[in-house]
DODO-438547 format. One record per residue (C-alpha): x, y, z; residue in one letter. Coordinates in Angstrom, 2 decimals, m for minus. Example, Ala and Ser with C-alpha at 12.3 -4.5 7.8 and 13.67 -1.06 7.14 Angstrom:
residues 2
       u       v       w r
   12.30   m4.50    7.80 A
   13.67   m1.06    7.14 S
END
This chain:
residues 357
       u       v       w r
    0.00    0.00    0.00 X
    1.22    3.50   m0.84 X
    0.15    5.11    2.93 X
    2.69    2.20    3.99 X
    5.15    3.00    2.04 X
    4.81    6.87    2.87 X
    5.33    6.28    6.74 X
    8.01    3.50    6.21 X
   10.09    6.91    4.60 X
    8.67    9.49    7.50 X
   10.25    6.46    9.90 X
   13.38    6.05    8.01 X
   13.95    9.79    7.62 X
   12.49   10.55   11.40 X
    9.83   11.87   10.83 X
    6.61   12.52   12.68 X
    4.24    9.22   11.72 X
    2.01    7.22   13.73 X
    4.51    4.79   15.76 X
    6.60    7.63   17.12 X
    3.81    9.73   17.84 X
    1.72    7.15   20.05 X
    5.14    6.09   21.67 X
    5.03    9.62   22.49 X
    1.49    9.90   23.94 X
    2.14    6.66   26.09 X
    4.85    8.46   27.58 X
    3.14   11.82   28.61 X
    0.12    9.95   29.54 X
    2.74    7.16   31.74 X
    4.49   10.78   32.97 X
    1.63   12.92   33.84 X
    1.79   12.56   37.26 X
    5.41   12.92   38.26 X
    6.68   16.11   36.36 X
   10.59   15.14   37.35 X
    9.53   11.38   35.54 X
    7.71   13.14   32.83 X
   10.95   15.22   32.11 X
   13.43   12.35   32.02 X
   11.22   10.07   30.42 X
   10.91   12.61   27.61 X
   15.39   13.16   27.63 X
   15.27    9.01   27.12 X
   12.94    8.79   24.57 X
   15.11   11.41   22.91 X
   17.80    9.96   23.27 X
   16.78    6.37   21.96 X
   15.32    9.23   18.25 X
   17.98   11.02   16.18 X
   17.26   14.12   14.58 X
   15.15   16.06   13.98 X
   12.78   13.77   15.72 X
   15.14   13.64   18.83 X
   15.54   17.47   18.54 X
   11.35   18.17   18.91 X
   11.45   16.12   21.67 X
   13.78   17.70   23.39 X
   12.42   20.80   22.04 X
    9.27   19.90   23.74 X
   10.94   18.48   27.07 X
   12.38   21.86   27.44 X
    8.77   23.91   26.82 X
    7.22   21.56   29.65 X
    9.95   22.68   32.10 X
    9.49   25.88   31.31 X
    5.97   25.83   32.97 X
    4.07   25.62   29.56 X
    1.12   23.02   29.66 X
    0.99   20.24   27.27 X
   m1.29   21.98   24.98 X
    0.29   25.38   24.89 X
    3.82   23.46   23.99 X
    1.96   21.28   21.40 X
    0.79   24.43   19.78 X
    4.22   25.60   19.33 X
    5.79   22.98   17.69 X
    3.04   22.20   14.72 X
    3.38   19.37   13.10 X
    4.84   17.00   16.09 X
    1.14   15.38   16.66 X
   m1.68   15.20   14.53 X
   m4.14   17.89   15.25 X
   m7.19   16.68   16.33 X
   m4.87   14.59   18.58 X
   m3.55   18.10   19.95 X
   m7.02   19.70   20.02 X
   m8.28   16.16   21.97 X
   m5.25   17.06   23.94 X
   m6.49   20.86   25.11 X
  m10.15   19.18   25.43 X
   m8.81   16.93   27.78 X
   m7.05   19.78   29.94 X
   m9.54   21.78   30.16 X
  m12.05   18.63   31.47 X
   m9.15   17.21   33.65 X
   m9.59   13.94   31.67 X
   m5.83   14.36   29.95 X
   m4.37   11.05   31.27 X
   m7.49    9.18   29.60 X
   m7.34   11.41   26.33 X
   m3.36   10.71   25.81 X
   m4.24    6.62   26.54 X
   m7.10    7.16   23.98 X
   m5.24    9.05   21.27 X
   m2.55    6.90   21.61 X
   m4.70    3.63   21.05 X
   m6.15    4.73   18.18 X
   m3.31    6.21   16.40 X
   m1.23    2.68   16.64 X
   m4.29    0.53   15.73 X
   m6.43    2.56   12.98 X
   m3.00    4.52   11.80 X
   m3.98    7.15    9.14 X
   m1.47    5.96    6.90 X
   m3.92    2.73    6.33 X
   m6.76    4.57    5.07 X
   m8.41    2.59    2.08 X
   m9.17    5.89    0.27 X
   m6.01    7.56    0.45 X
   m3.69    4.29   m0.32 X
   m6.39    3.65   m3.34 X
   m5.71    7.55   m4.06 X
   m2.01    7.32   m3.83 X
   m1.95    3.83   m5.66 X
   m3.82    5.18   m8.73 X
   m1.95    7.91   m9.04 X
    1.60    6.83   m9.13 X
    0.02    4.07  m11.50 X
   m0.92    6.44  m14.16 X
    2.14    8.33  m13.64 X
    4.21    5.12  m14.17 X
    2.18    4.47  m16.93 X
    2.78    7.50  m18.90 X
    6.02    7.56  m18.31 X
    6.30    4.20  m19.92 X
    3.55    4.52  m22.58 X
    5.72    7.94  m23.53 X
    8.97    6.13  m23.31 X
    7.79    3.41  m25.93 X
    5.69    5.56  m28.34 X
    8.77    7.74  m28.56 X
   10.70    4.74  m29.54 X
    8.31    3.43  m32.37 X
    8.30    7.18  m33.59 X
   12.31    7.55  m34.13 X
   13.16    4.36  m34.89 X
   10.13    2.54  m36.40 X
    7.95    4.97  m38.62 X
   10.60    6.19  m40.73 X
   11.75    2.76  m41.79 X
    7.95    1.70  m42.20 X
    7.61    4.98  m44.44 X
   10.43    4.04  m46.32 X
    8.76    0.81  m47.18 X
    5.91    1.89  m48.30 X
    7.73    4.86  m50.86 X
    9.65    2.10  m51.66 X
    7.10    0.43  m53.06 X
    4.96    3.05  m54.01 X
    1.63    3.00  m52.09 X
    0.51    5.76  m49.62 X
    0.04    4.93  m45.86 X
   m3.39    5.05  m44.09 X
   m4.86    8.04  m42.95 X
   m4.87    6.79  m39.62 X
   m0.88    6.33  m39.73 X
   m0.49    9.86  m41.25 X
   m2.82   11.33  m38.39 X
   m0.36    9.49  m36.11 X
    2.71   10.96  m37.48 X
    1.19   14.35  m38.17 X
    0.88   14.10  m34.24 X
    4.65   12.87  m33.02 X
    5.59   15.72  m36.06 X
    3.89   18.18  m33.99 X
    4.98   17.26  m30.72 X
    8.45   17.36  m31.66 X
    8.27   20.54  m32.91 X
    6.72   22.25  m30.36 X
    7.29   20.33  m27.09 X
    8.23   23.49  m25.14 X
    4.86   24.63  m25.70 X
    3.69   21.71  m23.79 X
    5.54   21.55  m21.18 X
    3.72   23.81  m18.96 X
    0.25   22.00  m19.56 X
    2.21   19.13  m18.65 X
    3.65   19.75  m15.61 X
    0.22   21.52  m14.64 X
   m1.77   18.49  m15.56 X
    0.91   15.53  m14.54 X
    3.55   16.69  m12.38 X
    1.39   18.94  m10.00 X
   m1.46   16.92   m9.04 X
    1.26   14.04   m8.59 X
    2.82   16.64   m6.33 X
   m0.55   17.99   m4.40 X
   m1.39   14.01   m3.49 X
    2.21   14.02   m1.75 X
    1.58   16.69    0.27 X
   m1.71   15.23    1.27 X
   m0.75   12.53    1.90 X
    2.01   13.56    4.14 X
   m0.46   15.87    5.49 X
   m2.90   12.87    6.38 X
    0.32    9.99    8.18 X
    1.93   13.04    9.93 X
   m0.85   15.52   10.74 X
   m4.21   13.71   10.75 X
   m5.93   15.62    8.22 X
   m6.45   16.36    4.63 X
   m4.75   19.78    3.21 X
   m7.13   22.58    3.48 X
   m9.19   21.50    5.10 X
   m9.64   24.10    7.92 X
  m11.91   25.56    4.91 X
  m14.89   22.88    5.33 X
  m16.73   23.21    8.54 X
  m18.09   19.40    7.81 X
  m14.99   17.48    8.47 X
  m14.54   18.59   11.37 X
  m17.19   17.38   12.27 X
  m16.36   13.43   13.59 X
  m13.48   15.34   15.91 X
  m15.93   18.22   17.30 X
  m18.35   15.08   18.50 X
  m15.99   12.81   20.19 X
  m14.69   15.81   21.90 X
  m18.00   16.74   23.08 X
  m18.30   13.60   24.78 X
  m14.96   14.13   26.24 X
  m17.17   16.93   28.30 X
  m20.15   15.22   28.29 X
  m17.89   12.26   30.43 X
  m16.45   15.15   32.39 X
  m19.49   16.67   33.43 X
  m18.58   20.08   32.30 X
  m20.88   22.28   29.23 X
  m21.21   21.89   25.60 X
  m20.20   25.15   25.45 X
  m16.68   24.96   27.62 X
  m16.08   22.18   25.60 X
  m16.69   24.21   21.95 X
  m14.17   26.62   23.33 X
  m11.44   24.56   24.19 X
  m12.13   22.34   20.97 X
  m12.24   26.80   19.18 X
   m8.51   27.16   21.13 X
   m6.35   25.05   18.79 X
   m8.76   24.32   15.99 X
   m6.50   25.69   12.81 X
   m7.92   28.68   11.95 X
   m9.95   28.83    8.94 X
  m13.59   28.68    7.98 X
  m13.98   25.81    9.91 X
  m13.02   27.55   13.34 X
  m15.21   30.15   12.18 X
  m18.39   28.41   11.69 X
  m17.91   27.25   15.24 X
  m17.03   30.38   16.87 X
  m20.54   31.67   15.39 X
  m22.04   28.45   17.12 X
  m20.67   29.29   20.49 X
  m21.76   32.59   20.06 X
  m25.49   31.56   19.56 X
  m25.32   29.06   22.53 X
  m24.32   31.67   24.66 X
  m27.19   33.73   23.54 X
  m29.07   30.47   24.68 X
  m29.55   28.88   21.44 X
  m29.64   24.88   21.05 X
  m26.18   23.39   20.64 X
  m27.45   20.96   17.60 X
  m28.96   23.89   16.10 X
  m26.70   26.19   16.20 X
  m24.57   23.73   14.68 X
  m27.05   22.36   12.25 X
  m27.64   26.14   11.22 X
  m23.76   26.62   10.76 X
  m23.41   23.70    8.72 X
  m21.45   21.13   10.89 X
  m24.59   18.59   11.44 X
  m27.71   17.64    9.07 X
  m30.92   17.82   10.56 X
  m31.46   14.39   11.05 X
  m27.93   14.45   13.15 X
  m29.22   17.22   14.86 X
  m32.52   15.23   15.91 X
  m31.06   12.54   16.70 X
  m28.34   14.33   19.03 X
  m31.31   15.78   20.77 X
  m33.25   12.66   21.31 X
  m29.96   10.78   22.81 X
  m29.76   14.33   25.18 X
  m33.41   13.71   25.90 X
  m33.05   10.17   26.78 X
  m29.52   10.80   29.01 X
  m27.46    8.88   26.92 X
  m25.71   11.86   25.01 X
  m22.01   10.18   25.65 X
  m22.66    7.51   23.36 X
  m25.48    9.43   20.99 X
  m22.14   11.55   20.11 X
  m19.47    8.52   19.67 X
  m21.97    6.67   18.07 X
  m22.26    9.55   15.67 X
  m18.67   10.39   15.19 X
  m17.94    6.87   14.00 X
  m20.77    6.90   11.78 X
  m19.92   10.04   10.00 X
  m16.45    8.84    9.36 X
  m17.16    5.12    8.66 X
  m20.06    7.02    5.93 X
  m17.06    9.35    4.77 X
  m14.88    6.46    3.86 X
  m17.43    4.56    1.91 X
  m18.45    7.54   m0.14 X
  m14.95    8.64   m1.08 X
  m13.94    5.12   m1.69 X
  m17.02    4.78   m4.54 X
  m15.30    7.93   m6.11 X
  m12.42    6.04   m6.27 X
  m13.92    3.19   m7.63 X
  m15.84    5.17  m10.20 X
  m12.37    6.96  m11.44 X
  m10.09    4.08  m12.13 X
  m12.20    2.58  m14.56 X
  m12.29    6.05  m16.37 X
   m8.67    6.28  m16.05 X
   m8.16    2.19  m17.44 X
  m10.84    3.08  m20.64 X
   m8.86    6.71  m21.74 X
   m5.80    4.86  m21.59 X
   m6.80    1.80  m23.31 X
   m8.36    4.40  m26.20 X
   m5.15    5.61  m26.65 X
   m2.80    2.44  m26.61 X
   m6.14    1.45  m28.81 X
   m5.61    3.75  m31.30 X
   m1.86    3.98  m31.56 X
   m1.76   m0.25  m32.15 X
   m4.08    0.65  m35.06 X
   m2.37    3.20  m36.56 X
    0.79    0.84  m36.54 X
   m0.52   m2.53  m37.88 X
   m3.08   m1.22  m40.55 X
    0.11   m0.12  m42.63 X
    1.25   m3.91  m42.46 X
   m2.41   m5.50  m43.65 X
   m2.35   m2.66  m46.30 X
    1.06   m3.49  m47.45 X
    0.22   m7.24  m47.73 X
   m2.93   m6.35  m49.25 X
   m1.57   m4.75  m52.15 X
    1.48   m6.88  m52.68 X
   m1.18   m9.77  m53.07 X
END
C-alpha cells in the first residue's frame, strides 16, 4: 500500500508518523503525574530518536519545564502530533480527563494509523500508476516514432503505395509534438507533475498531521473530531459550550473555526447546541434530531461517539465509490489511446500485404 510505504520513509527519515507519535502519547500519559519522571522520560525517549525527531522532543521536554502546559507546547511545535490529537489534547485539559485522552489518542493512532486509510492508499496507488504508466507509454511511443515509422515509411515509398490516414494522423501528431514540445511543457507539468505533487503533500499531510490539506476551509470534516470531543465533556461533566471553546482554542484557523465560533456565540445567547450547529453547517438535521433525542433520553455520551464513528465510517465509503468510479475512467482513456496507436501501426502492415497480393 502507498500510505505504507509513505510512513516507512517518514520512519526512516524521522519523521513525525504514527509509531513515534503514540510512543510519544504513552509516555506523557505514563508521565503525567510525576513532572521530574515526565521530564526524564521525555530526555530518554530522545535519546533512543535522532534528529530532527530527537531534537522536537527535546524541544518539547524543554517547553514543559518551562511551565508551559501540554497543549500550549503542542501548539508551538506544529506538526509533532496530529491535530485533532492536539485539540483532543487541550479538550482533555480543560475537562481534567488528559491522562485518559493521551491513553485514547494513543490507542487509536497505533491501531487505525492514518497511513492505512483505504481511500487515500487507493488515491495514492492510482496515481503513481498512471504516472508510471505515462512515463512508460511515452517512453515506448517515442521509440516506435524515431526508430520505427521512418523505416515503415520508407517501405511503403519504396514500393509506391501511400500509408493510411490513420498512420499519417499518427505521425502528423509525433511531427507536432516534436516541434513544439516546449509549448507543452507547462500544460504538462500543470496536468501531470502537479497533481502528482498535491497528493504528496496530502498525503504527508494525512500519516503526519491527521488531516487532509485545506481543510480548515470545510466546517463538515470537522465534524467526527468536534463530536468525540464533546463527549470528552459530556464524560467530564462540564458544558457543551466549555467544551466548543477549548475544541475553538487550537482548531486551525480557517472557515472551519469560524463556523464554530458563530455556534458558540449563539449558545451563549441560549440557542440549542445541535442547532446552532445544524444552522452553521457542521450537522444535518437528522444528526441534529437525533443528538437531541440521545440528550433527551440521558445517553448523550454515546449518541455523540456513536455519531462520530458513523460520519467517518459514511465518509470512507463515499470517497472510496469515487475512487472506484475513477479508475475505470482512467483504465478506458488509456486503453483508447494504446487502442488507437496499435491501429495506426498494424493497418500499414495488412495494407502493405494487401496490395502486394
Amino acid at each position: 500500500m502507498t500510505g505504507g510505504y509513505l510512513q516507512g520513509v517518514l520512519y526512516l527519515m524521522n519523521r513525525p508518523e504514527p509509531i513515534r507519535q503514540s510512543g510519544l502519547l504513552m509516555v506523557l500519559a505514563t508521565g503525567l503525574d510525576d513532572a521530574t519522571s515526565l521530564i526524564h522520560n521525555l530526555q530518554a525517549l530522545a535519546m533512543e530518536s535522532r534528529a530532527p525527531w530527537s531534537n522536537r522532543i527535546l524541544q518539547l521536554r524543554l517547553l514543559l519545564e518551562q511551565g508551559r502546559t501540554l497543549s500550549e507546547a503542542l501548539s508551538t511545535m506544529d506538526g509533532l502530533l496530529p491535530d485533532p490529537t492536539v485539540v483532543a489534547i487541550r479538550v482533555g485539559e480543560e475537562t481534567g480527563t488528559l491522562k485518559q485522552v493521551l491513553a485514547e489518542e494513543a490507542h487509536r493512532l497505533m491501531n487505525s494509523p492514518a497511513n492505512t486509510s483505504p481511500v487515500h492508499s487507493s488515491l495514492s496507488a492510482t496515481a503513481a500508476w498512471v504516472l508510471g504508466i505515462c512515463i512508460i507509454a511515452s517512453a515506448i511511443l517515442s521509440y516506435l516514432m524515431i526508430k520505427i515509422v521512418p523505416k515503415l515509411e520508407r517501405i511503403f515509398d519504396d514500393f509506391g503505395i501511400e500509408l493510411p490516414a490513420e498512420t499519417m494522423n499518427l505521425i502528423g501528431m509525433s511531427d507536432y509534438l516534436e516541434t513544439y514540445w516546449f509549448l507543452l511543457m507547462l500544460p504538462l507539468v500543470t496536468f501531470l507533475a502537479l497533481p502528482v505533487w498535491q497528493l504528496w503533500k496530502t498525503n504527508t499531510a494525512w500519516v503526519s498531521r491527521g488531516r487532509v490539506l485545506y481543510s480548515e476551509h470545510f466546517p463538515r470534516y470537522w465534524t467526527p473530531l468536534i463530536l468525540r470531543m464533546l463527549s470528552i465533556s459530556v464524560t467530564a461533566g462540564t458544558t457543551l459550550n466549555d467544551g466548543i471553546h477549548a475544541i475553538l482554542k487550537e482548531l486551525t484557523p480557517g472557515r472551519a473555526a469560524e463556523k464554530l465560533s458563530a455556534v458558540r456565540l449563539r449558545m451563549s445567547a441560549g440557542y440549542d447546541c445541535w442547532d446552532s450547529m445544524q444552522n452553521n453547517g457542521f450537522l444535518k438535521p437528522r444528526e441534529a434530531a437525533f443528538l437531541a433525542s440521545a440528550a433527551k433520553s440521558k445517553h448523550l455520551e454515546w449518541g455523540l461517539q456513536h455519531l462520530a464513528r458513523s460520519l467517518e465510517r459514511r465518509r470512507g465509503t463515499w470517497l472510496q465509490r469515487i475512487v472506484g468510479l475513477v479508475q475505470p475512467g482512467i483504465v478506458l482513456a488509456i486503453g483508447l489511446v494504446v487502442g488507437y496507436v496499435v491501429v495506426a501501426l498494424f493497418v500499414p502492415l495488412i495494407k502493405l500485404i494487401n496490395d502486394l497480393s
